[in-house]
N, C-alpha and C positions, 0 to 999 in steps of 0.2 A: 504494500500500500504506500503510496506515497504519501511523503509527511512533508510538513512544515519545519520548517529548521529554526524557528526563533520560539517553538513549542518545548523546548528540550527542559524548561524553565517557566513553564505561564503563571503558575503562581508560589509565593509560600507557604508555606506549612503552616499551620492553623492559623490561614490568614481569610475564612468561611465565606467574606465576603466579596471575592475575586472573581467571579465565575473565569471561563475557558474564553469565550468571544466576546463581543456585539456586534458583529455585523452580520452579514446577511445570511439564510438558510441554507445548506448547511453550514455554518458556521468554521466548521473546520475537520481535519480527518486526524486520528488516532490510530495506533496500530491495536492497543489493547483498553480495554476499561472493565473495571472490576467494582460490582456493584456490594459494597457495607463494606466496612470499616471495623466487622469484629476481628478475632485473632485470624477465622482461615481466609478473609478476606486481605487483612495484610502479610499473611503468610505466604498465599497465592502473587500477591503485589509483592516481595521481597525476591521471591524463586524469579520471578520476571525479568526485573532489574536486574537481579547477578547475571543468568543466565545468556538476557539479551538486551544489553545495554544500549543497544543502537536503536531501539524502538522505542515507541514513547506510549508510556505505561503511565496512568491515571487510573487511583482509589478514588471513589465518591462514597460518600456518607452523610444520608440527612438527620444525621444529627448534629450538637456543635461541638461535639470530643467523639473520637475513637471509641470503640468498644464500649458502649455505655447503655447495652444489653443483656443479651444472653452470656458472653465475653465478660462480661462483669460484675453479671453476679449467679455464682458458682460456687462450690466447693472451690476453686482453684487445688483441686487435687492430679498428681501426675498417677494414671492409672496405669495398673500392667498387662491390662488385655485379657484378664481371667472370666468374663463374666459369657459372654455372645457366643454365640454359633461358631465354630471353629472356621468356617468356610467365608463367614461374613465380613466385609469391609472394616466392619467397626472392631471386627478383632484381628485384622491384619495392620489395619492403619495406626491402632492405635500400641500394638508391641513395637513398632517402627518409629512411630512420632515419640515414645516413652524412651528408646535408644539413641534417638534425633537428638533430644531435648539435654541427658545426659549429656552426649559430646560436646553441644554447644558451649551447656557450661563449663566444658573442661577450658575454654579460652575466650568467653563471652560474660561479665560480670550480671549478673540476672541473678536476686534474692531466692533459695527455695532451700529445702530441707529433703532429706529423702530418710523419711520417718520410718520408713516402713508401713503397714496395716494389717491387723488381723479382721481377720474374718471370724464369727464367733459364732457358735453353735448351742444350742442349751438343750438338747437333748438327742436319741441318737438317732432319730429323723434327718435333723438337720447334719448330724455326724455324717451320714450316709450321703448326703447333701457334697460336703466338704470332702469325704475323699476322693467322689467323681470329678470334683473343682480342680482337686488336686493330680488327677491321673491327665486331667485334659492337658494342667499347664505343662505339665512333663512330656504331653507331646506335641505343646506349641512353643517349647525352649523357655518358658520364663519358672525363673527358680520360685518355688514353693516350696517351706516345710511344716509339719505339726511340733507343736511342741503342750507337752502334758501341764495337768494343774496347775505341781508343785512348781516348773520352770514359769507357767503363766502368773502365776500369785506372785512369787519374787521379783516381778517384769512388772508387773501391773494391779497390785492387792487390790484397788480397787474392782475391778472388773472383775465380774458374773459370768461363769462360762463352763459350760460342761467338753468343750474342745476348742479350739483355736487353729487355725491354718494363718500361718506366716506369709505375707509378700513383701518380701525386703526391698523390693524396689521401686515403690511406690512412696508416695513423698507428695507435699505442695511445693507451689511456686508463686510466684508474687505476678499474678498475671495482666497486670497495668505495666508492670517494669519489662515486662515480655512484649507487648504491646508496642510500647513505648521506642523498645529495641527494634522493629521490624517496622515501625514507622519512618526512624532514622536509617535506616538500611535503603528504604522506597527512595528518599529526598537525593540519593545519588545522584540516579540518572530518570526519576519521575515524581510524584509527589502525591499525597491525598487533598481531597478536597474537599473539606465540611460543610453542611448547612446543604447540601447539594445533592436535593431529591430528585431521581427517574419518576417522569410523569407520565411516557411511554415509548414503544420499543414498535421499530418497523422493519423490514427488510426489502427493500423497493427493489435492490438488485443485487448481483452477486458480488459486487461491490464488499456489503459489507452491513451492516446494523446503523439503520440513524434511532439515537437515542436522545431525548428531549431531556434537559437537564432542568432545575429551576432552584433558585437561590430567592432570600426574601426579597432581592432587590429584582431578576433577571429571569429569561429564560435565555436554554440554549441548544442549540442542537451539534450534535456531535455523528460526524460517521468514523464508526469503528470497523473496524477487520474482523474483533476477536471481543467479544463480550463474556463476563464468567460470573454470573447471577451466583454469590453466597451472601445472598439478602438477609438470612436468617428466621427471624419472624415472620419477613414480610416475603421469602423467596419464592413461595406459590405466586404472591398478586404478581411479581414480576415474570419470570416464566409465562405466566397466562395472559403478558402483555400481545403473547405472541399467539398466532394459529400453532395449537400443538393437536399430536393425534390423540391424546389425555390431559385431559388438564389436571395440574395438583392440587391437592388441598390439605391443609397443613393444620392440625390440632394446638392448641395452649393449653398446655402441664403447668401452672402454679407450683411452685415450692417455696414452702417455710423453712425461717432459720431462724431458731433461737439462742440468743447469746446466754452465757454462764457467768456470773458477776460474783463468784466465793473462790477462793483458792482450789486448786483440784489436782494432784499433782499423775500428769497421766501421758505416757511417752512415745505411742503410737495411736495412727487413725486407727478406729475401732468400727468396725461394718458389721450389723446382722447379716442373716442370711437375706438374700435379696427376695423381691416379690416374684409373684407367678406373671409370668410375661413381660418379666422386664420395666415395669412401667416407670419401678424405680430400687434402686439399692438400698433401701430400708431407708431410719432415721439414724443415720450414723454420726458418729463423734468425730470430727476434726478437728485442728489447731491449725492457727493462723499464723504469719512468719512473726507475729508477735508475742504468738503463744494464748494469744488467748483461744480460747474454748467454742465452740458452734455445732449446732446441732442442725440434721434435716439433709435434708430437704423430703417433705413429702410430698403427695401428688395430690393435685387437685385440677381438675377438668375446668377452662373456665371460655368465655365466648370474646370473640372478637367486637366492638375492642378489650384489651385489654388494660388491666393498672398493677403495680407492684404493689396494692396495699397488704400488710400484714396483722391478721385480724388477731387484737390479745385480750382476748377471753379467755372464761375458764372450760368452752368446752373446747377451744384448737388446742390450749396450753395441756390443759387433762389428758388428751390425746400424744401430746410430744412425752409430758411425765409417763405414761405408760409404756410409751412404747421404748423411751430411754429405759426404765426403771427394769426390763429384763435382761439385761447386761450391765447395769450402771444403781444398783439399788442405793445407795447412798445419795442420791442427788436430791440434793434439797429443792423442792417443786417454790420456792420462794427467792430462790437466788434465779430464775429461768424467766427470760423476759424476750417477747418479739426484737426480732434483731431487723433483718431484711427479704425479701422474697426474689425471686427468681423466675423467667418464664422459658418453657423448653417448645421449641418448635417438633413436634411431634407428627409420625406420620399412622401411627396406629392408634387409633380414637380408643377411649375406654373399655378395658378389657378385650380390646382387639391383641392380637399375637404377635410378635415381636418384627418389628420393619428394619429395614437393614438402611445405611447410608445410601442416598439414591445421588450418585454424580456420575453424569453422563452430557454425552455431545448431544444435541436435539436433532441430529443429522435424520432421524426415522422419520421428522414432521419436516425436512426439509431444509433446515435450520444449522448448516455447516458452519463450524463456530462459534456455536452459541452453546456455552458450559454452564447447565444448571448443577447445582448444590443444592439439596435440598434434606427437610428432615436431621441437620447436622446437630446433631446434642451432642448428651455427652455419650464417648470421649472424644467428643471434638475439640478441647480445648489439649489435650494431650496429641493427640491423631494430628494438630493443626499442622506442620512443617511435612508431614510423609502423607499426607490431604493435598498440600502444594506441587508435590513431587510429582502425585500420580495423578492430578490435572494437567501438569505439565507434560506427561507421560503422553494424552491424550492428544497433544496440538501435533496436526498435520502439515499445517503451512505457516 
């Protein structure tokens, strides 16, 4: 595609109110644009940049910061890829982005902890549970062990548990400073651009995607080559800007998270056994790179639109005390207070069976070049860097 050469640079980094042109329809041609600004969207925008510098590669995000979604607010936990279908995206992406993530830090300063996490079982239903967990990861390479009572009492006296499976390789990260890193990485040789909503998506010819841009002040239009929708929440409405031979549609998962405000002294993430279908990995215990305490996230179905509010009652809070209190009986139900919520774009509506990462070229509706992402939860925020790779894997021209 042919570019412009004084585009190498149109605008600064969170400078929202810039847009790309004014002048006239199409306003101007791009080689790549990459729709949100959470982590696999700048992670996608980072692979870009390294790989092909000489093209000109533009993030848009209508919001007015980075990641200030599903990207942020999370567990920010690095998972090891024990939970999914052994066959499935989500658990090949995500024991790769988990390896990714590792090396990075071995030469990239990015805050995280690699805690470890047990998985806990309280009877031997769930035992039975835990050793298939454990036979799977043994044959998808990621190290797991059990370890008994009396080693789990000495590690952890707090904690309630009839078994324990060990992941030593899982850990948090501090994933705003992750962000933050893959933002400066883009500003090389492209840039993001805040405030800077898709209002809609054409393909007049083979040319390439004209994409309508709009800032509070502007609109604009943009012909692209190469469009790669990881809209996140919103990645269905975008996708379905276009004739597709299916159109998506995307579910809202709510999760709670309650913060712990007493002393607690507890030195790995703590997981129940997870739910039936996936919907979510119980109400588990994590610690933040400050050490404080959080609980959750649980599941809650809720309708578009959507709001983070987190309701602190005594029937959401009676429900977190119980379902903490079978691994964690000491928790004083008076020190536990709503913290923040979180929304997961989901592609298996309630009590539907478990849906795998759907990213693909839309090449079947006609649409060469145009990379949806869609349904990315978690572990997309682990999965993001080997999520980049095998989009990248994808591009033909």
């Amino acid at each position: 595609m042919q570019r412009i050469s004084h585009l190498a640079k149109p605008f600064a980094l969170n400078q929202p109110w810039r847009a790309f042109s004014t002048t006239k329809t199409p306003e101007l041609q791009v080689d790549n644009i990459i729709i949100g600004a959470g982590v696999v969207g700048l992670a996608i925008g980072e692979k870009l940049t390294r790989e092909r510098p000489h093209e000109t590669t533009f993030v848009v995000e209508k919001n007015v910061r980075i990641g200030e979604e599903t990207s942020a607010r999370n567990s920010e936990v690095i998972h090891a890829g024990l939970y999914y279908p052994e066959d499935s995206l989500k658990t090949k992406l995500c024991i790769q982005g988990n390896r990714k993530l590792y090396k990075l830090f071995e030469t990239v300063d990015i805050p995280h902890r690699k805690l470890g996490k047990w998985v806990v079982a309280q009877n031997q239903e769930q035992d039975q549970y835990l050793q298939g967990l454990h036979e799977k990861a043994q044959r998808l390479g990621i190290e797991t062990y059990f370890i008994n009572q009396a080693q789990a009492s000495a590690q952890e006296p707090h904690i309630k548990l009839h078994s324990a499976l060990v992941s030593p390789s899982t850990g948090i990260i501090d994933s705003h400073h992750f962000m933050a890193y893959l933002e400066r990485k883009i500003s090389d040789t492209g840039d993001v651009a805040l405030c800077t909503k898709v209002t809609s998506i054409s393909k007049p010819s083979k040319d390439g995607f004209v994409v309508e841009l709009s800032t509070p002040t502007e609109t604009t239009t943009v012909l692209a080559k190469r469009v790669f929708n990881s809209g996140g929440l919103h990645a269905d409405k975008i996708s379905n800007m276009l004739p597709l031979a299916k159109p998506y549609r995307l579910h809202y998962a709510r999760g709670h998270y309650y913060a712990y405000n007493a002393p607690l002294q507890v030195n790995h993430l703590i997981y129940p056994c997870p739910e039936k279908n996936l919907a979510g990995l119980g109400t588990h215990l994590t610690l933040d790179m400050a050490g404080g305490i959080k609980f959750g996230p649980d599941v809650q179905y809720i309708e578009d639109p959507y709001d983070y509010s987190v309701p602190d009652d005594e029937e959401k809070k009676n429900a977190f005390v119980n379902a903490i209190h079978s691994y964690l009986p000491s928790l004083n139900k008076d020190k536990l207070h709503a913290d923040y919520s979180g929304i997961r774009p989901k592609l298996a509506g309630p009590g539907e069976p478990f849906q795998d990462f759907i990213i693909k070229e839309e090449s079947d509706s006609g649409h060469d070049n145009f990379f949806t992402l869609i349904g990315i939860e978690s572990p997309g925020l682990t999965s993001s860097l080997a999520i980049a790779d095998h989009v990248y894997s994808m591009i033909r021209t």
